[in-house]
N, C-alpha and C positions, 0 to 999 in steps of 0.2 A: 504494500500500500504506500502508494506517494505521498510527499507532506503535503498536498493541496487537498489533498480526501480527508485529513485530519484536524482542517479550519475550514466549515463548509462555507460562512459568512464573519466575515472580518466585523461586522458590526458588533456581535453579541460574543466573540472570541478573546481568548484573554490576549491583548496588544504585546504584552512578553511574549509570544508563545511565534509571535510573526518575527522577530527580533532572531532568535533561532533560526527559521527557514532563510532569512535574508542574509545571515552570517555565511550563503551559499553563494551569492553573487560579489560578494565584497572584494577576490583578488583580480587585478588589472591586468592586461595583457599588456608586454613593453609595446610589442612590434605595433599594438593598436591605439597605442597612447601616444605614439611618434607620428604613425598616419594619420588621426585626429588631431595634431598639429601641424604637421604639414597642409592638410586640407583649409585649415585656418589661416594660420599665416600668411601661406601665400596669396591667397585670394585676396586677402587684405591689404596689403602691398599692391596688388596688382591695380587694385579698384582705387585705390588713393593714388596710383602713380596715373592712372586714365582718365583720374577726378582733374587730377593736376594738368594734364595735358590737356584737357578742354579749356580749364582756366587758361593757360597760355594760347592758346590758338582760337580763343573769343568765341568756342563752341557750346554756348549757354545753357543749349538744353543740355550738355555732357554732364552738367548737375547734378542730374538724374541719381547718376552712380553713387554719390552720395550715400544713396538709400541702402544699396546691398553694402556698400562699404563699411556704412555703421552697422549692419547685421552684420559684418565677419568680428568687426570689433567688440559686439556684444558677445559673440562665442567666443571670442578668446579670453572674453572676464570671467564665463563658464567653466573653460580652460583653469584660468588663475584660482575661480571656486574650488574646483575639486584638490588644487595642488593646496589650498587651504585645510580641506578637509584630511589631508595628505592621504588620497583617493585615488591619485590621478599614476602615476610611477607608482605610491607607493612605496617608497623609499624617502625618508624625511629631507632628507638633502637635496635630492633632486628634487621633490615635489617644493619646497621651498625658493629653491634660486627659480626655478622657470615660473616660478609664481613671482616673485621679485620683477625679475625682468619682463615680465607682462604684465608687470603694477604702472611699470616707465608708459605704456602703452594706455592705458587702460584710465590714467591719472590718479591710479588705486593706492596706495602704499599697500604693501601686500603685509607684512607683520601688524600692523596698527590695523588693517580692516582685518584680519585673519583674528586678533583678539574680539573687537567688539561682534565679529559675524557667532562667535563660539557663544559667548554671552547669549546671543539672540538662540542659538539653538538650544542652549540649556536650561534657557527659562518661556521659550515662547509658549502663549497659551496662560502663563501665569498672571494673576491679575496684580498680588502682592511684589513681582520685579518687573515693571516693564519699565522701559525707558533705554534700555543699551540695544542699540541695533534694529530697532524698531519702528516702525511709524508709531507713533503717537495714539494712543485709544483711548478715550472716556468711558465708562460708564454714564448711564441717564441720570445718575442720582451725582455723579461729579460732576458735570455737565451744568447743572442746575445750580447747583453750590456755588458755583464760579459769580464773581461781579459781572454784571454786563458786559465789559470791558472785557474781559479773559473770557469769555462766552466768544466775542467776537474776533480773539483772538485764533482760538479754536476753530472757530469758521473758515477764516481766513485762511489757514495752515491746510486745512481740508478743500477747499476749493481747487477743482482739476489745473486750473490755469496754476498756482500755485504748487499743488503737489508733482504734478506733471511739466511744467514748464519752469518755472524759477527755481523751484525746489533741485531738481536735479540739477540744472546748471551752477548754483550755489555750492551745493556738494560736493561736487567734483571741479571745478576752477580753485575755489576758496576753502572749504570746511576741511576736506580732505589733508589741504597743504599744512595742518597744525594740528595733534593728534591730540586736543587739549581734552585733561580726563583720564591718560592710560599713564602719566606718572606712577602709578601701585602697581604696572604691569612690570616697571623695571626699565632700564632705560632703549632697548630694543627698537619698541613702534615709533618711539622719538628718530632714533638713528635710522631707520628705516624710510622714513616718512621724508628727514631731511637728507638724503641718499637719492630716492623715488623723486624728491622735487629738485636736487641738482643734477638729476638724466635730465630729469624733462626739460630742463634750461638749456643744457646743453645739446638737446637735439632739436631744440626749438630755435636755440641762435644756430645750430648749422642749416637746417632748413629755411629757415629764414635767409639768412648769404647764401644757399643756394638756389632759390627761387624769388627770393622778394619776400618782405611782410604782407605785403596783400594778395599775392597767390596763398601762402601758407592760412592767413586767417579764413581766406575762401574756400577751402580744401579742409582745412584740420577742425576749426572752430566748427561748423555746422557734424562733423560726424563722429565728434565727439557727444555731443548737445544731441544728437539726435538716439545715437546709442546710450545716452546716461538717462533718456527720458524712456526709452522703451525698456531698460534696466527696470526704473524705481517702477513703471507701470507693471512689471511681472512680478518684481517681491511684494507691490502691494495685492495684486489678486491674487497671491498664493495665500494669503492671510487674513485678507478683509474679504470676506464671502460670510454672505450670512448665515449659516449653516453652522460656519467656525467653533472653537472650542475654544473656551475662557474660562477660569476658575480660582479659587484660593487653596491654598493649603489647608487641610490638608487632603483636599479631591483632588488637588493637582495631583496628576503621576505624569512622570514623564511620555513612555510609552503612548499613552490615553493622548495627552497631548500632541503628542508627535503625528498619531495618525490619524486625528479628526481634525486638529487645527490648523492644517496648513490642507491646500483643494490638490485636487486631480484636474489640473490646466490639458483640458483637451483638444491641442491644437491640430490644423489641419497639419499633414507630414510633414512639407516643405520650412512652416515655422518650428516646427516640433526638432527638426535635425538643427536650424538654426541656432538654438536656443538651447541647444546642447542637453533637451531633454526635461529642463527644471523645473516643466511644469507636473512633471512626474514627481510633486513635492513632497505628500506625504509620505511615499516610499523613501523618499530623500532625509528626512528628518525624521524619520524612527531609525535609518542606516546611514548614516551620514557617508560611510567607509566604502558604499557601492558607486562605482563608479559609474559617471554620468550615460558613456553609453551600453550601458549595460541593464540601465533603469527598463529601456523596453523588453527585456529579458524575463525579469521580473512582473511585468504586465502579462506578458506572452502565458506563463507559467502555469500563474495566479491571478486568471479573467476577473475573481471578483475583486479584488482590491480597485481595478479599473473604476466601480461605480461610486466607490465610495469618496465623498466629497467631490466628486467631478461637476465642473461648469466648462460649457462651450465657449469659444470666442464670443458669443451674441451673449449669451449670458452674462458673460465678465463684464459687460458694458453697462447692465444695470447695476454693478458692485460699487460703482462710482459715489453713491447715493447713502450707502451703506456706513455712517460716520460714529455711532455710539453704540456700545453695549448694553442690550439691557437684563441685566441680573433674571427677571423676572421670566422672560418666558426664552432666556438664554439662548439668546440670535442676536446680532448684528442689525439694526434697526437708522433709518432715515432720523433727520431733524424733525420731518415733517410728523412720524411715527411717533419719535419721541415728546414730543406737545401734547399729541395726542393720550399719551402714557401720563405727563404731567398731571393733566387736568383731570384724569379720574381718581390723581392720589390722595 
């Protein structure tokens, strides 16, 4: 009898007992981990080098490119993810430096994000720690506590133009570049952080003397911005789905957590390879240790874990809307809901 006849639904199963069967997919292949960077990298080079050659030859619409350009960029922060998770080789050394040097890329510092990303896996779903690595969540009854003022701050912070557009850009130009907060971590994500931001200067003043500043800001600025916005837009629908899982101590368990509170991002294939699989999140956060292309493996195996937490791209679009907790009937609930909640307390 296979282990998938021994957990017939993942719903009412004990969450340790899937921990075990996934402890199956966890080791990486090298030769597969070299070809899933190569397939990356190079694209990415290619599509910024063609980005760049339209900019010189006044070929406007060549823009375009752009688009898959920041998509190869986004897979390679997937890339850098998993060498986080030390997933990807599997080997801490290596999985570390190729995560380094695709932080230069990325504008990630890979030690200083590699701390607060651990933080976020080891308490997501908790209501008692949230705040390292996380978007921001209220409850309906914090929410309300707030002065008008911090209400509206909260608005604001939640507003897509915001979350999606300034937000990301902020993060990755600026927040990123000062790792202010991991002092207790030791002095690492500091030297790492200011390491990550003297590549970047230095490959930015040679690009710059070799094409111009305003080829490079036409070329690099837009797809960097455009992959840091399609970034924050995937770790927040892995998360903010109304379905999600939220709790205190002591209901938190981790397990429970790991595989109700993060979705099954069901994309169509072509974004699904892009994206280096992450919407495959649940399975990702109960095993951090599986690596990324291997997650569909996992799916293949164990059909029903597919249903669980799953939203489609159409779906994810109402999750937008999705901005407080409410304790009481434990779902992810609208402002507009939340009023609604108010008034009959």
């Amino acid at each position: 009898m296979n282990a998938i006849s021994s957990i017939p639904n993942p719903e009412i199963a004990d969450e340790k007992a899937w921990l075990k069967i996934l402890a199956q997919y966890r080791t990486p292949h090298a030769g597969r981990s070299i070809f899933e960077l190569a397939v990356t990298a190079l694209p990415f080079a290619a599509f910024w080098t063609l980005t760049w050659l339209a900019v010189h030859y006044g070929i406007w619409a060549g823009l375009i490119l752009i688009v898959p350009a920041a998509g190869f960029l986004l897979r390679l922060f997937m890339i850098q993810h998993d060498c986080g998770h030390g997933s990807f080789f599997a080997r801490r050394r290596l999985d570390d430096w190729t995560g380094r040097v695709l932080g230069v890329l990325t504008l990630t510092p890979y030690d200083y994000w590699r701390r607060a990303h651990a933080s976020h896996h080891a308490s997501a779903g908790n209501l008692d720690e949230r705040g390292v690595g996380d978007i921001t969540t209220l409850t309906v009854t914090e929410y309300f506590e707030r002065s008008w003022w911090g209400r509206l701050r909260y608005r604001l912070y939640r507003h897509p133009l915001v979350m999606f557009g300034i937000g990301p850009a902020w993060l990755f130009l600026f927040q990123q570049r000062l790792p202010v907060g991991m002092m207790r971590d030791g002095l690492l994500p500091w030297m790492s952080t200011m390491a990550t931001n003297a590549a970047v200067m230095g490959i930015a003043a040679l690009l710059v003397w070799a094409i111009g500043p305003v080829s490079f800001l036409l070329v690099h600025l837009p797809i960097v911005l455009l992959a840091g916005s399609i970034g924050v837009w995937l770790f927040y629908v892995q998360h903010q789905f109304e379905e999600t899982h939220w709790s205190k101590k002591p209901e938190w368990q981790f397990p429970k957590a790991a595989l109700h509170g993060a979705s099954h991002y069901d994309l169509p294939r072509p974004l699904r390879w892009l994206t280096g699989n992450i919407g495959i999140h649940h399975v990702h956060h109960l095993s951090s240790k599986v690596p990324y292309y291997r997650l569909p493996d996992v799916l293949r195996n164990h059909p029903e874990l597919g249903e669980l937490g799953r939203i489609t791209l159409w779906q994810s679009l109402q999750c937008v809307k999705l901005v407080l907790w409410d304790e009481r009937s434990r779902r992810l609930i609208s402002f507009r809901e939340a009023a609604g909640v108010a008034s009959k307390a």
